[in-house]
gemmi code that builds the backbone of each chain (N, CA, C; Angstrom):
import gemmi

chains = {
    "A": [
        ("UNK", (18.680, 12.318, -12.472), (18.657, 12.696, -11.037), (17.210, 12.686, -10.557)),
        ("UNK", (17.030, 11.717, -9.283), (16.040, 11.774, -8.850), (15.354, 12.768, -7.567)),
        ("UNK", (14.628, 12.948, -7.154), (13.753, 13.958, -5.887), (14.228, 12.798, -5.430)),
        ("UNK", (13.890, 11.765, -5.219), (13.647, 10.815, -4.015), (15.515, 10.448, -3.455)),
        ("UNK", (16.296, 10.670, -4.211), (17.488, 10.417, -4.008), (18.071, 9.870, -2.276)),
        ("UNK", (18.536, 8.857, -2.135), (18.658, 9.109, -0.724), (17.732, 9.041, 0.662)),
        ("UNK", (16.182, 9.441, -0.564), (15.377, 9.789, 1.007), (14.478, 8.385, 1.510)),
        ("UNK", (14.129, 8.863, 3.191), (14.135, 7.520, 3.441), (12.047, 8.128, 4.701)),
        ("UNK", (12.028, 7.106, 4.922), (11.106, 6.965, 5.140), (10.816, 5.653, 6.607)),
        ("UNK", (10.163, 6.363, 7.264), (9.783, 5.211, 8.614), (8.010, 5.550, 8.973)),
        ("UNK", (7.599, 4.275, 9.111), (5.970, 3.896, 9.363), (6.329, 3.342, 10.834)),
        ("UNK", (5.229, 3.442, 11.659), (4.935, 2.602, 12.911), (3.329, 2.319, 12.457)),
        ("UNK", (3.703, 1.142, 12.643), (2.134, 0.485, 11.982), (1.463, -0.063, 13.359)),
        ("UNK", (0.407, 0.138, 13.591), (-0.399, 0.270, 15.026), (-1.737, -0.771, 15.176)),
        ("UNK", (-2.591, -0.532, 13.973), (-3.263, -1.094, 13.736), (-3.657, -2.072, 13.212)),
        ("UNK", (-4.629, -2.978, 13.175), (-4.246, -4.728, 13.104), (-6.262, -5.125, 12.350)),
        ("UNK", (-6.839, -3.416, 12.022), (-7.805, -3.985, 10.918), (-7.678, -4.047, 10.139)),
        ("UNK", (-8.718, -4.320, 8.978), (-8.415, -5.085, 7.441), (-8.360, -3.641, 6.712)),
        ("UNK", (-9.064, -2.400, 7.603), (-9.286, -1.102, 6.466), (-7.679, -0.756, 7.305)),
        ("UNK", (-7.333, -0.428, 8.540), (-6.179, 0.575, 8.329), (-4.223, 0.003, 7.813)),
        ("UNK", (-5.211, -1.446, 8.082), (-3.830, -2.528, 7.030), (-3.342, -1.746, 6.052)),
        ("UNK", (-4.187, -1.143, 5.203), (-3.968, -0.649, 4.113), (-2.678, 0.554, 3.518)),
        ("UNK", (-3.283, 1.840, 4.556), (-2.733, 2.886, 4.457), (-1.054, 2.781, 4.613)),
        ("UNK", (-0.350, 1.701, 5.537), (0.975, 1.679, 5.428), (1.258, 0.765, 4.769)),
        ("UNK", (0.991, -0.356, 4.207), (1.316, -1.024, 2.786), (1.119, 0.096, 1.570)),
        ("UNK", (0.183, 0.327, 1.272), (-0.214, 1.372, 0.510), (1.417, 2.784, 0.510)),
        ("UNK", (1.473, 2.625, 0.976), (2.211, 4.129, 1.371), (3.968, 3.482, 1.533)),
        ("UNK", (3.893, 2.384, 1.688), (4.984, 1.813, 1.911), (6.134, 1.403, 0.470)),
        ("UNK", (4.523, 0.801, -0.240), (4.908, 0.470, -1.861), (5.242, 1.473, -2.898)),
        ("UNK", (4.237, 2.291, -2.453), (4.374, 3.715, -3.434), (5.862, 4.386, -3.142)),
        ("UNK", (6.143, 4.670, -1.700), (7.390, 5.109, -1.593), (8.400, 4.358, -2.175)),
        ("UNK", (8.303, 3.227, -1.761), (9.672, 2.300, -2.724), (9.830, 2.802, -3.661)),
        ("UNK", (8.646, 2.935, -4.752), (8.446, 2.712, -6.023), (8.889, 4.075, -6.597)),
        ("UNK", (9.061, 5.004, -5.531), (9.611, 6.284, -5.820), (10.589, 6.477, -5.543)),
        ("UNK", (11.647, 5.446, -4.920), (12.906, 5.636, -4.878), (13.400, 5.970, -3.645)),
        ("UNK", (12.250, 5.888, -2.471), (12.341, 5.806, -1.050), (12.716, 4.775, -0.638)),
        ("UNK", (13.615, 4.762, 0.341), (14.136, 3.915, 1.188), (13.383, 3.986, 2.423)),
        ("UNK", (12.303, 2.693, 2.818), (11.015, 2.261, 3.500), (11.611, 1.325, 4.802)),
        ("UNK", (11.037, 1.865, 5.768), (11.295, 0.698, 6.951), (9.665, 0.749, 7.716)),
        ("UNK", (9.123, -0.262, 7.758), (7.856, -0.385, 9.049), (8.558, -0.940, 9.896)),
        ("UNK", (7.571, -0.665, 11.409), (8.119, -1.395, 12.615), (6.529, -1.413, 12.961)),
        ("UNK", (6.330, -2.767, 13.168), (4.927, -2.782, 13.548), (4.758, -3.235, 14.949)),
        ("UNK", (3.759, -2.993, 15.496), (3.988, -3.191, 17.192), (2.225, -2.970, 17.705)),
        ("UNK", (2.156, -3.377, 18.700), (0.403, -3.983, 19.179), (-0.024, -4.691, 17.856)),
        ("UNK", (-1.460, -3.781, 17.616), (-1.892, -4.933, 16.634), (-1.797, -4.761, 15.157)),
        ("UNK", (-0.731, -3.507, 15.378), (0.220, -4.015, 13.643), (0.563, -5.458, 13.310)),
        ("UNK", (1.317, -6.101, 14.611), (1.741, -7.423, 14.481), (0.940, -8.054, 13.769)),
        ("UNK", (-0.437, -7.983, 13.639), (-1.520, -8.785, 13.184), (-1.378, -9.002, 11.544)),
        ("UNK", (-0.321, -7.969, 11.230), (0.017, -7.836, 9.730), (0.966, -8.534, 9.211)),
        ("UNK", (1.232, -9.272, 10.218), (2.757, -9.716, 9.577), (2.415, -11.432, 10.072)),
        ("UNK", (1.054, -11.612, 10.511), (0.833, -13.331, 10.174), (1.247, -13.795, 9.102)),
        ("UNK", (1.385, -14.978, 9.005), (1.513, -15.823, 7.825), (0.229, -15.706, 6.829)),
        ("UNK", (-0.803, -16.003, 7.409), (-2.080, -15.985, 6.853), (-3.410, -14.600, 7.253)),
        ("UNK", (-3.262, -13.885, 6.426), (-4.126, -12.490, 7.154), (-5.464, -12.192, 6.664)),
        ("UNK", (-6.059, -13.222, 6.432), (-7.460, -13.956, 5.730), (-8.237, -13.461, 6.827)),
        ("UNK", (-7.725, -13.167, 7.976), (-8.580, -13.306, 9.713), (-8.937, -11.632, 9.994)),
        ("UNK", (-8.184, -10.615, 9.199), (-8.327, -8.959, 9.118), (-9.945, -9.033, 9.443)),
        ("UNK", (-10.176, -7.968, 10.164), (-11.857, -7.683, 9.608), (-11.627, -6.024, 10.085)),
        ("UNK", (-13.023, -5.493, 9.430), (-13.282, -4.409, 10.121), (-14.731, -4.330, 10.846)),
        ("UNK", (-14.179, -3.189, 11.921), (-15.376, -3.287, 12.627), (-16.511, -2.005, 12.746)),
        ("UNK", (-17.930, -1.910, 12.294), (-18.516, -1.113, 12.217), (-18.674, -0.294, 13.231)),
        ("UNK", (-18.508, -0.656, 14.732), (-18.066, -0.500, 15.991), (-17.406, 0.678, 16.305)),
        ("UNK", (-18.482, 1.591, 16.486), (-17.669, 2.944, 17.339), (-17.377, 3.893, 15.914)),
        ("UNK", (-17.463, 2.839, 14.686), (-17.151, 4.015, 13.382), (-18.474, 4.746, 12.622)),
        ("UNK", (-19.321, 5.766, 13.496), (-19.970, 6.492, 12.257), (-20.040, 7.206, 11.172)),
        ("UNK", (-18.993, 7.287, 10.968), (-18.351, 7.724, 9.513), (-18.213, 6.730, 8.078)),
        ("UNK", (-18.374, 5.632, 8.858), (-18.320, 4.630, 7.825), (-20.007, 4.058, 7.022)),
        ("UNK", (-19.736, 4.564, 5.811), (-21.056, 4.140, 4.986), (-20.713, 3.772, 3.735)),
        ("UNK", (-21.511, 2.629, 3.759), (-20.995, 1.370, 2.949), (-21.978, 1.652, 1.517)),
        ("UNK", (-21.310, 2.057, 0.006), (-22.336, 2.099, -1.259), (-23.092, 0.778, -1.018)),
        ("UNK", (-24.706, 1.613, -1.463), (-25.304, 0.034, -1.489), (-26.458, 0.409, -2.226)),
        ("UNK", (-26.501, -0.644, -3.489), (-27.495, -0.209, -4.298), (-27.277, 1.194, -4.814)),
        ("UNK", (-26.958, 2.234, -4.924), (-26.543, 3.458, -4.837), (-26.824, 4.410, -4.069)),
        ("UNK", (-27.504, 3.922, -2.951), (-27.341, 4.212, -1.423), (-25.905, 4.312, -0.491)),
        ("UNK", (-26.055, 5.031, 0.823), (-25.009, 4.554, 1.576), (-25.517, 4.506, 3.128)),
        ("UNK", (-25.173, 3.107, 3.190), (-25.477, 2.392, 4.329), (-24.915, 2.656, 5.718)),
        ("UNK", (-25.498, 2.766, 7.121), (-24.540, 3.041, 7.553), (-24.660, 2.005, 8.875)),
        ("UNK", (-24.072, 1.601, 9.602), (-24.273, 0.904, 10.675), (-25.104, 1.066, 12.308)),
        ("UNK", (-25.982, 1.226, 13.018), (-25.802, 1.617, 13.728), (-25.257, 0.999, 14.986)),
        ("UNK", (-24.613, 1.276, 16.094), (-23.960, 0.585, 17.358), (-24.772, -0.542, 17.568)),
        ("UNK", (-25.936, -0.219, 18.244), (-26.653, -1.352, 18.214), (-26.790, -2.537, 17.340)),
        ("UNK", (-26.565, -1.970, 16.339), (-26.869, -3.383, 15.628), (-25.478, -3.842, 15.044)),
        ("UNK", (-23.977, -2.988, 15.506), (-22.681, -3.372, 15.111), (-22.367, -4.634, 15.876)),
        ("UNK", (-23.142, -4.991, 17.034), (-22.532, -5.283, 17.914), (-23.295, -6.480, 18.181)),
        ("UNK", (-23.941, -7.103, 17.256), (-24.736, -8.229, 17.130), (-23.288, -9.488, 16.489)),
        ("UNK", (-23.719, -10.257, 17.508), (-22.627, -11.575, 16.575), (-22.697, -11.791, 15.175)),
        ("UNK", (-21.594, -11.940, 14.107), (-21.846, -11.978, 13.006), (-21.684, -10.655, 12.079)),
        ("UNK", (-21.724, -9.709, 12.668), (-21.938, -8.589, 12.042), (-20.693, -8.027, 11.431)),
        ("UNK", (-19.337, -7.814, 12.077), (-18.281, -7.439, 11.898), (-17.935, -8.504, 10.490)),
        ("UNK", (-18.003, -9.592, 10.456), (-17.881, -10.747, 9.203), (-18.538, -10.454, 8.357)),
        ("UNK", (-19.742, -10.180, 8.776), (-20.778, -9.683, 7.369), (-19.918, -8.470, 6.752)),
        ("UNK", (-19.755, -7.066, 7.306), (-19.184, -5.922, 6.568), (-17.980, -6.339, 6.238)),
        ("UNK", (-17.013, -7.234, 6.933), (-16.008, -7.290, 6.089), (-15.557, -7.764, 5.163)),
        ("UNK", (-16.698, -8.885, 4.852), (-17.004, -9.572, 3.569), (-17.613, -8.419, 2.466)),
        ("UNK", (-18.454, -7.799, 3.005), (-18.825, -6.880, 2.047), (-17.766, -6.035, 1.454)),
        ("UNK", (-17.409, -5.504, 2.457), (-16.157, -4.481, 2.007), (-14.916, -5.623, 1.290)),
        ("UNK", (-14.523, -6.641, 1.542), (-13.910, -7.372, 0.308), (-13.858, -7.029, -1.220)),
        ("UNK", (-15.570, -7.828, -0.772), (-16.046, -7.627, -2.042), (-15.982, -6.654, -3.366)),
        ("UNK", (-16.239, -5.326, -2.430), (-15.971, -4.041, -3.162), (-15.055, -3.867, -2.943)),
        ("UNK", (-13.870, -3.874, -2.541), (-12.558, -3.644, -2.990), (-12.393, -4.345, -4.001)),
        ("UNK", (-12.473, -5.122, -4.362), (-11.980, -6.810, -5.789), (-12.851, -6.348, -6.814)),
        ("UNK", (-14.282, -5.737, -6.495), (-15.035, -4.976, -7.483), (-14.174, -3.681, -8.261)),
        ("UNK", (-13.684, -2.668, -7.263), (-12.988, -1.507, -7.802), (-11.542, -1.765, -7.932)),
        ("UNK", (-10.868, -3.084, -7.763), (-9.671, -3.016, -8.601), (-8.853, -2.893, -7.441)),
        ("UNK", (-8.892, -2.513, -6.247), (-8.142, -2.253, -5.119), (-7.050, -3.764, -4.592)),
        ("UNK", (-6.390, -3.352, -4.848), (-5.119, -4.535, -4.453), (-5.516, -5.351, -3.090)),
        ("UNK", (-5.409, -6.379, -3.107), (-5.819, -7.188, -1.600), (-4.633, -6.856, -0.873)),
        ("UNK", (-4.732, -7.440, 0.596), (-3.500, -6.900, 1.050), (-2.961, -8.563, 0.992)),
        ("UNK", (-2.626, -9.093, 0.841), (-1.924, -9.836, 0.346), (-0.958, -9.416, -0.587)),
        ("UNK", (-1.338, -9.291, -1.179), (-0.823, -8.609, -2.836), (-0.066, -7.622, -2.599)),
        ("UNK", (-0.460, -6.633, -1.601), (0.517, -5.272, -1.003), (1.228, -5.450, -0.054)),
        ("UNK", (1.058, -6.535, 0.926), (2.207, -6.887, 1.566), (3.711, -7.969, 0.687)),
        ("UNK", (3.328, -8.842, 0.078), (4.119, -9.360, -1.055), (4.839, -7.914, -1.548)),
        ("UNK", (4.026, -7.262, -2.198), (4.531, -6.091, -3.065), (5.514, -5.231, -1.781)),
        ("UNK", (5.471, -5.172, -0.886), (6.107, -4.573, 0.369), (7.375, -5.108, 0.281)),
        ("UNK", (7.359, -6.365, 0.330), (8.399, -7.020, 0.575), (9.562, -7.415, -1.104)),
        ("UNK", (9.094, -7.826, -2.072), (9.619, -7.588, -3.518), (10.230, -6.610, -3.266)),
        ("UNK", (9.830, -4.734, -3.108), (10.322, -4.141, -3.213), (11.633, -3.841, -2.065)),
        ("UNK", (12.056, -4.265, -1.152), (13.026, -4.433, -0.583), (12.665, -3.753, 1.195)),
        ("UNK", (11.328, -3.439, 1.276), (11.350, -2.571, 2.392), (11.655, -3.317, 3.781)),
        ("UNK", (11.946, -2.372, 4.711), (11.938, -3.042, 6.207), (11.287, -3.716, 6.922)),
        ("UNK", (11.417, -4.708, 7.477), (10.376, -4.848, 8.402), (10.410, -5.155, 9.354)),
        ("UNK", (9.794, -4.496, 10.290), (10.698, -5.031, 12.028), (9.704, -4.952, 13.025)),
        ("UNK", (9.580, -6.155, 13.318), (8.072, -6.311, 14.324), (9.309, -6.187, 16.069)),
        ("UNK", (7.935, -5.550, 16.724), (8.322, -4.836, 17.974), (8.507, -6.031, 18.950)),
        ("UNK", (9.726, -6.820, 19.522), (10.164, -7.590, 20.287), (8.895, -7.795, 21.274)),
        ("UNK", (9.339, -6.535, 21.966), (7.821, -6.221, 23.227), (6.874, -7.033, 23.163)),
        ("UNK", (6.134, -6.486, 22.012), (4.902, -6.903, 22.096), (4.511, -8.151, 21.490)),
        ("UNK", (5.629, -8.821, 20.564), (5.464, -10.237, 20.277), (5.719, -10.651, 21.621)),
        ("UNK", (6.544, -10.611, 21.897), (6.472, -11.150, 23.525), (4.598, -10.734, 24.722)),
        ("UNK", (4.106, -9.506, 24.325), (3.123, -9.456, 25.308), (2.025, -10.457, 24.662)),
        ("UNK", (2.278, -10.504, 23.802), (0.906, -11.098, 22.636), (1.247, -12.290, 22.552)),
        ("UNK", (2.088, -13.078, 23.255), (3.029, -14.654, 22.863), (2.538, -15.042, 21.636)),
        ("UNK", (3.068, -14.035, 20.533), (3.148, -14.329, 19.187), (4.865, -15.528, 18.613)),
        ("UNK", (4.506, -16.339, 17.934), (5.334, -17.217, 17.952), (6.312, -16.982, 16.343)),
        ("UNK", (7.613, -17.325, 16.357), (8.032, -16.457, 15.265), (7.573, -17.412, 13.627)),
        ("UNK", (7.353, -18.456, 14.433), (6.868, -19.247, 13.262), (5.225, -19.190, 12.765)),
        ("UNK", (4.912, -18.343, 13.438), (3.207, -17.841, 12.971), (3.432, -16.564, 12.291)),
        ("UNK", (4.483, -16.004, 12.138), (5.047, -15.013, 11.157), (5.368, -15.119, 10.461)),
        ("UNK", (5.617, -13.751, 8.850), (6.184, -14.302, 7.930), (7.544, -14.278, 7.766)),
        ("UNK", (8.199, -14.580, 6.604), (9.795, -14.428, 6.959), (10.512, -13.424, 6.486)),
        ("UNK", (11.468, -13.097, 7.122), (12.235, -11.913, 6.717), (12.047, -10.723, 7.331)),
        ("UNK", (11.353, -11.252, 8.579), (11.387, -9.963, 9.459), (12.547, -9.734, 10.571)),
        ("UNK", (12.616, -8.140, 11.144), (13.842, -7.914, 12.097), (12.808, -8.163, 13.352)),
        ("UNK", (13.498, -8.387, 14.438), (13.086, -8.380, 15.479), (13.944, -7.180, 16.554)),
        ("UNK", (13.353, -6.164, 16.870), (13.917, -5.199, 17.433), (13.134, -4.288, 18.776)),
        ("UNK", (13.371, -3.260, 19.055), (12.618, -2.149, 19.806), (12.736, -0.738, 19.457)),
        ("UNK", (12.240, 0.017, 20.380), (12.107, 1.038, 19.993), (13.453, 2.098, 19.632)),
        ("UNK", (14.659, 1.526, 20.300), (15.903, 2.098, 19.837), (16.152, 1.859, 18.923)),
        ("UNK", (15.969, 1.240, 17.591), (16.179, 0.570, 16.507), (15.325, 1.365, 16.019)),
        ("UNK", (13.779, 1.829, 15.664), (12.645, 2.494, 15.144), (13.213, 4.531, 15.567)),
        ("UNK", (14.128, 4.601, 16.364), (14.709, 5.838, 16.878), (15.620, 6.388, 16.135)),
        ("UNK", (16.379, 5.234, 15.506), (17.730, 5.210, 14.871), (17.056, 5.480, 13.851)),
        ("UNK", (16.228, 4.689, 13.117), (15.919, 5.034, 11.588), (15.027, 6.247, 11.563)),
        ("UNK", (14.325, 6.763, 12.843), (13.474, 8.025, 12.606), (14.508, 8.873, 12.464)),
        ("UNK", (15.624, 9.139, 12.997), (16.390, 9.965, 12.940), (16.931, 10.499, 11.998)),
        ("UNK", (17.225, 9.173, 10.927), (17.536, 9.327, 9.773), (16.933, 9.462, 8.893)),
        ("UNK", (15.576, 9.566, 9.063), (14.363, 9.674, 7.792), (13.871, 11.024, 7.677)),
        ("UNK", (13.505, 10.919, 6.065), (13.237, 12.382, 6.153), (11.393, 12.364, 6.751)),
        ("UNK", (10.891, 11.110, 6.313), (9.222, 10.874, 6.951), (9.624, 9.666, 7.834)),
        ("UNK", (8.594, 10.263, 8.760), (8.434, 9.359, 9.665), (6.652, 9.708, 10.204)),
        ("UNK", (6.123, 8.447, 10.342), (4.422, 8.529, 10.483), (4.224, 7.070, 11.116)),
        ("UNK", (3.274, 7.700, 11.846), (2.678, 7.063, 12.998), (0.905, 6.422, 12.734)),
        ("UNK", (0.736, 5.211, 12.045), (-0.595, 4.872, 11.800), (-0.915, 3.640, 12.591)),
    ],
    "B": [
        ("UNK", (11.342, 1.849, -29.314), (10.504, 0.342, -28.908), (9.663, 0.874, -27.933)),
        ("UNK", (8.726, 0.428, -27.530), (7.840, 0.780, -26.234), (7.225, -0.092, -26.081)),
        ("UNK", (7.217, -0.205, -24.685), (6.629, -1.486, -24.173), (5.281, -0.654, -23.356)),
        ("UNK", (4.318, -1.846, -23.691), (2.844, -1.561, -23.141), (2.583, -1.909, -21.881)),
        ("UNK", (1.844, -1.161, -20.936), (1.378, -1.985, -19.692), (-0.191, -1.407, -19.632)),
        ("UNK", (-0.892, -2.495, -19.558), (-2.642, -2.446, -18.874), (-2.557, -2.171, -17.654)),
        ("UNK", (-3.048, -1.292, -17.034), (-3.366, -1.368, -16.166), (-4.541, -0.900, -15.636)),
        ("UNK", (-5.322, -0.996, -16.725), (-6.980, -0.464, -16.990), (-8.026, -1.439, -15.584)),
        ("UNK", (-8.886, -0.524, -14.888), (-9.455, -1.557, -14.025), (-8.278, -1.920, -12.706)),
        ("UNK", (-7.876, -1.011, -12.698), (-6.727, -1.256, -11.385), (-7.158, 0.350, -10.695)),
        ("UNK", (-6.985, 0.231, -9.420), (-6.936, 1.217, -8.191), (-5.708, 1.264, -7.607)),
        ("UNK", (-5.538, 2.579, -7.328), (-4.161, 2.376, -6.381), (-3.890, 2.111, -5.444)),
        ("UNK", (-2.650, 1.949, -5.450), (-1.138, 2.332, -6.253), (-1.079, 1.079, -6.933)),
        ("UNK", (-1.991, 0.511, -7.242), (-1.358, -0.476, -8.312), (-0.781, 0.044, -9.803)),
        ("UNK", (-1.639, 0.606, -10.716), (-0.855, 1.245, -11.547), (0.516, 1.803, -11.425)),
        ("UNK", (0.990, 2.272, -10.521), (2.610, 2.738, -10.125), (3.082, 1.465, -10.018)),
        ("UNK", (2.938, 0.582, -9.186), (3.595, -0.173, -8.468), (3.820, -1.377, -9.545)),
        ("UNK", (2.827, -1.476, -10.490), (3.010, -1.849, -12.014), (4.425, -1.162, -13.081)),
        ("UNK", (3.896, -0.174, -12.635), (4.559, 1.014, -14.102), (6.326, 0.807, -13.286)),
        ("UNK", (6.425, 0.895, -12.019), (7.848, 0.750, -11.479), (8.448, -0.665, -12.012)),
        ("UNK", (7.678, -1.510, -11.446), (8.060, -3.170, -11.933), (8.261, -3.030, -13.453)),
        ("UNK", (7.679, -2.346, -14.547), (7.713, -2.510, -15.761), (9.155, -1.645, -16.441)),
        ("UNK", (8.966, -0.261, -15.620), (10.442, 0.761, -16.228), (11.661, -0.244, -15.358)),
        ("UNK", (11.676, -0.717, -14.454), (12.764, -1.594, -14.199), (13.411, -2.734, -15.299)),
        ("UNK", (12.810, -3.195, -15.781), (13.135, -4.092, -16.832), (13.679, -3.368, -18.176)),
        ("UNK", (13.107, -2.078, -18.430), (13.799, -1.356, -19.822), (14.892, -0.863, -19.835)),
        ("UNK", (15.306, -0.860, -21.054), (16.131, -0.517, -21.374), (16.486, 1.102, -21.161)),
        ("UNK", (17.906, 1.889, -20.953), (17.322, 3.144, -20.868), (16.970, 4.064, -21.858)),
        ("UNK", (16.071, 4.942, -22.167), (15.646, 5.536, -23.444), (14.635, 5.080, -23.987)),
        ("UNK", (14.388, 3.918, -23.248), (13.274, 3.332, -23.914), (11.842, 3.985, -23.023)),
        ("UNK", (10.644, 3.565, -23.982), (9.376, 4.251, -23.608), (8.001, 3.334, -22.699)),
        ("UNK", (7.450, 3.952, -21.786), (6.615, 2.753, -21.187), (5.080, 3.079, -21.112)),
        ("UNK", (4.468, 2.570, -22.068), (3.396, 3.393, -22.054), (2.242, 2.557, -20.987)),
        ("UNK", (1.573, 3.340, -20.312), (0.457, 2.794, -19.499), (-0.495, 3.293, -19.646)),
        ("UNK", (-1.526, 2.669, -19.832), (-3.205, 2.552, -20.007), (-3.912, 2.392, -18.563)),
        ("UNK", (-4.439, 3.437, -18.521), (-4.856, 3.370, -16.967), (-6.829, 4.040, -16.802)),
        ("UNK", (-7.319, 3.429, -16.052), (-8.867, 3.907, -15.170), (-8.989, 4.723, -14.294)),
        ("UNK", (-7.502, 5.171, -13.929), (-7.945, 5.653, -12.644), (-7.341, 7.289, -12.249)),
        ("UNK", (-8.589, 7.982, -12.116), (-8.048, 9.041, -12.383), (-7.230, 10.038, -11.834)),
        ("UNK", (-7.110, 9.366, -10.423), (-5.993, 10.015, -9.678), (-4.719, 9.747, -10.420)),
        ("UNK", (-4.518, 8.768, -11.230), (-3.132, 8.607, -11.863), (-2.501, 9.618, -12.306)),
        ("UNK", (-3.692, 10.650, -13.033), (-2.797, 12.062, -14.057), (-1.612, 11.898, -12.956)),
        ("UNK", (-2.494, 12.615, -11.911), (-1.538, 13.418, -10.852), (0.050, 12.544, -10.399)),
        ("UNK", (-0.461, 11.299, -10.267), (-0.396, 10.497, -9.735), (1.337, 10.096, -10.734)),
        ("UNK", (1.506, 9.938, -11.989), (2.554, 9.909, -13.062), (3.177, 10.862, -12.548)),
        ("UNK", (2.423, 11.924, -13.305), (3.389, 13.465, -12.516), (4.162, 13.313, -11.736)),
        ("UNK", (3.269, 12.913, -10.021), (4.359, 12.977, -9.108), (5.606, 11.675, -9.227)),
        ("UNK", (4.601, 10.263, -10.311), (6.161, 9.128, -10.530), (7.408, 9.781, -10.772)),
        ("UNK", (6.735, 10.607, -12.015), (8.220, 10.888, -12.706), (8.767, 11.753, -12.171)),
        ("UNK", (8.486, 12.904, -11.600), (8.981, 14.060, -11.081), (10.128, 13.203, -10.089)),
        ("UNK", (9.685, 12.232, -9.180), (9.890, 11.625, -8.316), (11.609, 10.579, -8.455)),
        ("UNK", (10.921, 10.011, -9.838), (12.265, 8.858, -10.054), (13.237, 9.628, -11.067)),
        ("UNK", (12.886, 10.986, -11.569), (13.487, 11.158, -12.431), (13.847, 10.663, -14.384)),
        ("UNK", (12.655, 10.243, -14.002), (11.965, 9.594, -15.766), (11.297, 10.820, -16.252)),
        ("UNK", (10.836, 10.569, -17.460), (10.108, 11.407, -18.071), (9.152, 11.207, -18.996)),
        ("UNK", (8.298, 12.322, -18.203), (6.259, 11.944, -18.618), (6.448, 12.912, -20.272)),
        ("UNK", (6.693, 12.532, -21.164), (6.365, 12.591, -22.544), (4.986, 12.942, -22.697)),
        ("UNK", (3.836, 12.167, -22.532), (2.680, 12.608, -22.633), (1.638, 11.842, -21.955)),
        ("UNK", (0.549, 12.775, -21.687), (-0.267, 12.414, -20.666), (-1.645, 12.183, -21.201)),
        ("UNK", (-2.371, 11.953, -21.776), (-3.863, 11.850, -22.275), (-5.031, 11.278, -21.822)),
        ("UNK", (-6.416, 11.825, -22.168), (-7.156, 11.008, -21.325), (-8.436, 10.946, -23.039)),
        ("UNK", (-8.717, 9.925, -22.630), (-9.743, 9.647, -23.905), (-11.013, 9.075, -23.263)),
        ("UNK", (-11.599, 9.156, -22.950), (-13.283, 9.067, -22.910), (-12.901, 7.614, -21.406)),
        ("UNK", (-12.088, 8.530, -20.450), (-11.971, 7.861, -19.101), (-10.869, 6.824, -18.937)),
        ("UNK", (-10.139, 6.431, -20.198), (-8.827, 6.135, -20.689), (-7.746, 6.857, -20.661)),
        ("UNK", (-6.811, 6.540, -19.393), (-5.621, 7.737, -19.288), (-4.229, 7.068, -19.897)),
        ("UNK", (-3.578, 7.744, -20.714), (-2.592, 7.083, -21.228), (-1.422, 7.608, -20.812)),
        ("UNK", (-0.283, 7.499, -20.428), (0.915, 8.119, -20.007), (2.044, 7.127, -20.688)),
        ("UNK", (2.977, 8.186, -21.656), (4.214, 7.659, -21.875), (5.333, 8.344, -21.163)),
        ("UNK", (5.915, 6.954, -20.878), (7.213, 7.560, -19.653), (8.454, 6.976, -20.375)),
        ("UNK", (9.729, 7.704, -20.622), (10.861, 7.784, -21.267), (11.674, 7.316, -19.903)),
        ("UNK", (12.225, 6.245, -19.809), (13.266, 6.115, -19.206), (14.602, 6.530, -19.146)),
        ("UNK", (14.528, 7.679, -18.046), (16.013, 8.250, -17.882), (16.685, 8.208, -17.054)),
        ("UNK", (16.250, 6.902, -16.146), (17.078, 7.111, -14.966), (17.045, 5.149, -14.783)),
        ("UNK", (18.552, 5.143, -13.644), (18.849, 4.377, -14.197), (18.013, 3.787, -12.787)),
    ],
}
model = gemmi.Model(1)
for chain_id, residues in chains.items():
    chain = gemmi.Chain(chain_id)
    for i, (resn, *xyz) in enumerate(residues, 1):
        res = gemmi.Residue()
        res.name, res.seqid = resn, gemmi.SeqId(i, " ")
        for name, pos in zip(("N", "CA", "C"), xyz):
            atom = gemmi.Atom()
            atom.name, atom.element = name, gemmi.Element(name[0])
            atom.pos, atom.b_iso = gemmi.Position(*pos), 0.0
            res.add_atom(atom)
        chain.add_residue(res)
    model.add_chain(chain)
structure = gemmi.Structure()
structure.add_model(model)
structure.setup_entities()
């Protein structure tokens, strides 16, 4: 007999950078893997997660001072001014690659695959493929196409439901 | 019998998301031992098994080497 028995779980995935990609793949896999029953519904620039090719993620140093990058055994930090120079957002997100593949951290490639192996939901927001004239063939496959009455239905029934 | 999994040099949730893919394939009763870096894992098994209903047999850590054997009891 398991804890997880039954229980189910709903994400609204919001965001469409390469760092907050993470947290609902991340969270998506683990639940499977615990015997949760997983649905995302991704919508604005969640959609950005569910390209075919998501090589294009970046993050942006932009507006984040909290973010300081190990360096040398320093930590680096960005300032606005200089986030906001062409080139710059590519540079950190190459960096930050890097050190993820350094510490072992799963690409998201690898965690969206792993998303999907494990059987979870996935249901990009009608709406906003439509506001974004996202095309269904620039997506990957095996997604639902729905709205927010559909993401209502399964909150209802979940015992988590989270909003990233 | 026990089957081995590396998962030394992995961050998470890869180690889980390993160790799930691996107790899926066993047999039940059988044992899955994982070799792991990362040290949120202790916790991290704990909450697997507590979770799927397997069982953490033993947990060890050797000079930053965490080892966990998990008994498959669920199906």
């Amino acid at each position: 007999m398991s804890n997880t028995d039954g229980k189910k779980m709903s994400i609204i995935v919001t965001k469409g950078t390469l760092d907050w990609a993470y947290p609902p793949f991340i969270l998506a896999t683990t639940a499977a893997s615990l015997g949760v029953g997983v649905t995302l519904f991704f919508t604005f620039y969640g959609l950005q997660l569910l390209k075919k090719d998501i090589g294009h993620l970046k993050i942006s140093t932009l507006g984040n001072p909290a973010m300081e990058m190990p360096m040398g055994g320093m930590h680096m930090a960005m300032p606005n001014v200089v986030s906001m120079l062409p080139g710059v957002d590519g540079m950190a997100s190459a960096m930050m690659k890097n050190l993820m593949k350094k510490k072992g951290v799963a690409s998201l490639e690898d965690l969206r695959e792993a998303t999907q192996d494990l059987e979870c939901r996935m249901i990009a927001c009608q709406m906003t493929v439509d506001l974004f004239e996202l095309k269904q063939d620039q997506l990957i496959d095996g997604l639902e196409f729905a709205g927010a009455a559909t993401w209502v239905e399964v909150a209802t029934d979940s015992d988590i439901n989270l909003f990233i | 019998m026990t089957v081995e999994l590396d998962a030394k040099g992995l961050n998470c949730p890869l180690p889980i998301l390993k160790a799930k893919k691996a107790i899926k394939d066993l047999p039940n009763g059988e044992v899955l031992r994982v070799m792991s870096t990362d040290p949120g894992s202790v916790k991290d098994f704990e909450a697997f098994c507590r979770s799927t209903g397997n069982e953490l047999l033993s947990s060890a850590d050797n000079d930053g080497v965490y080892t966990f054997e998990i008994k498959k009891t669920a199906a």
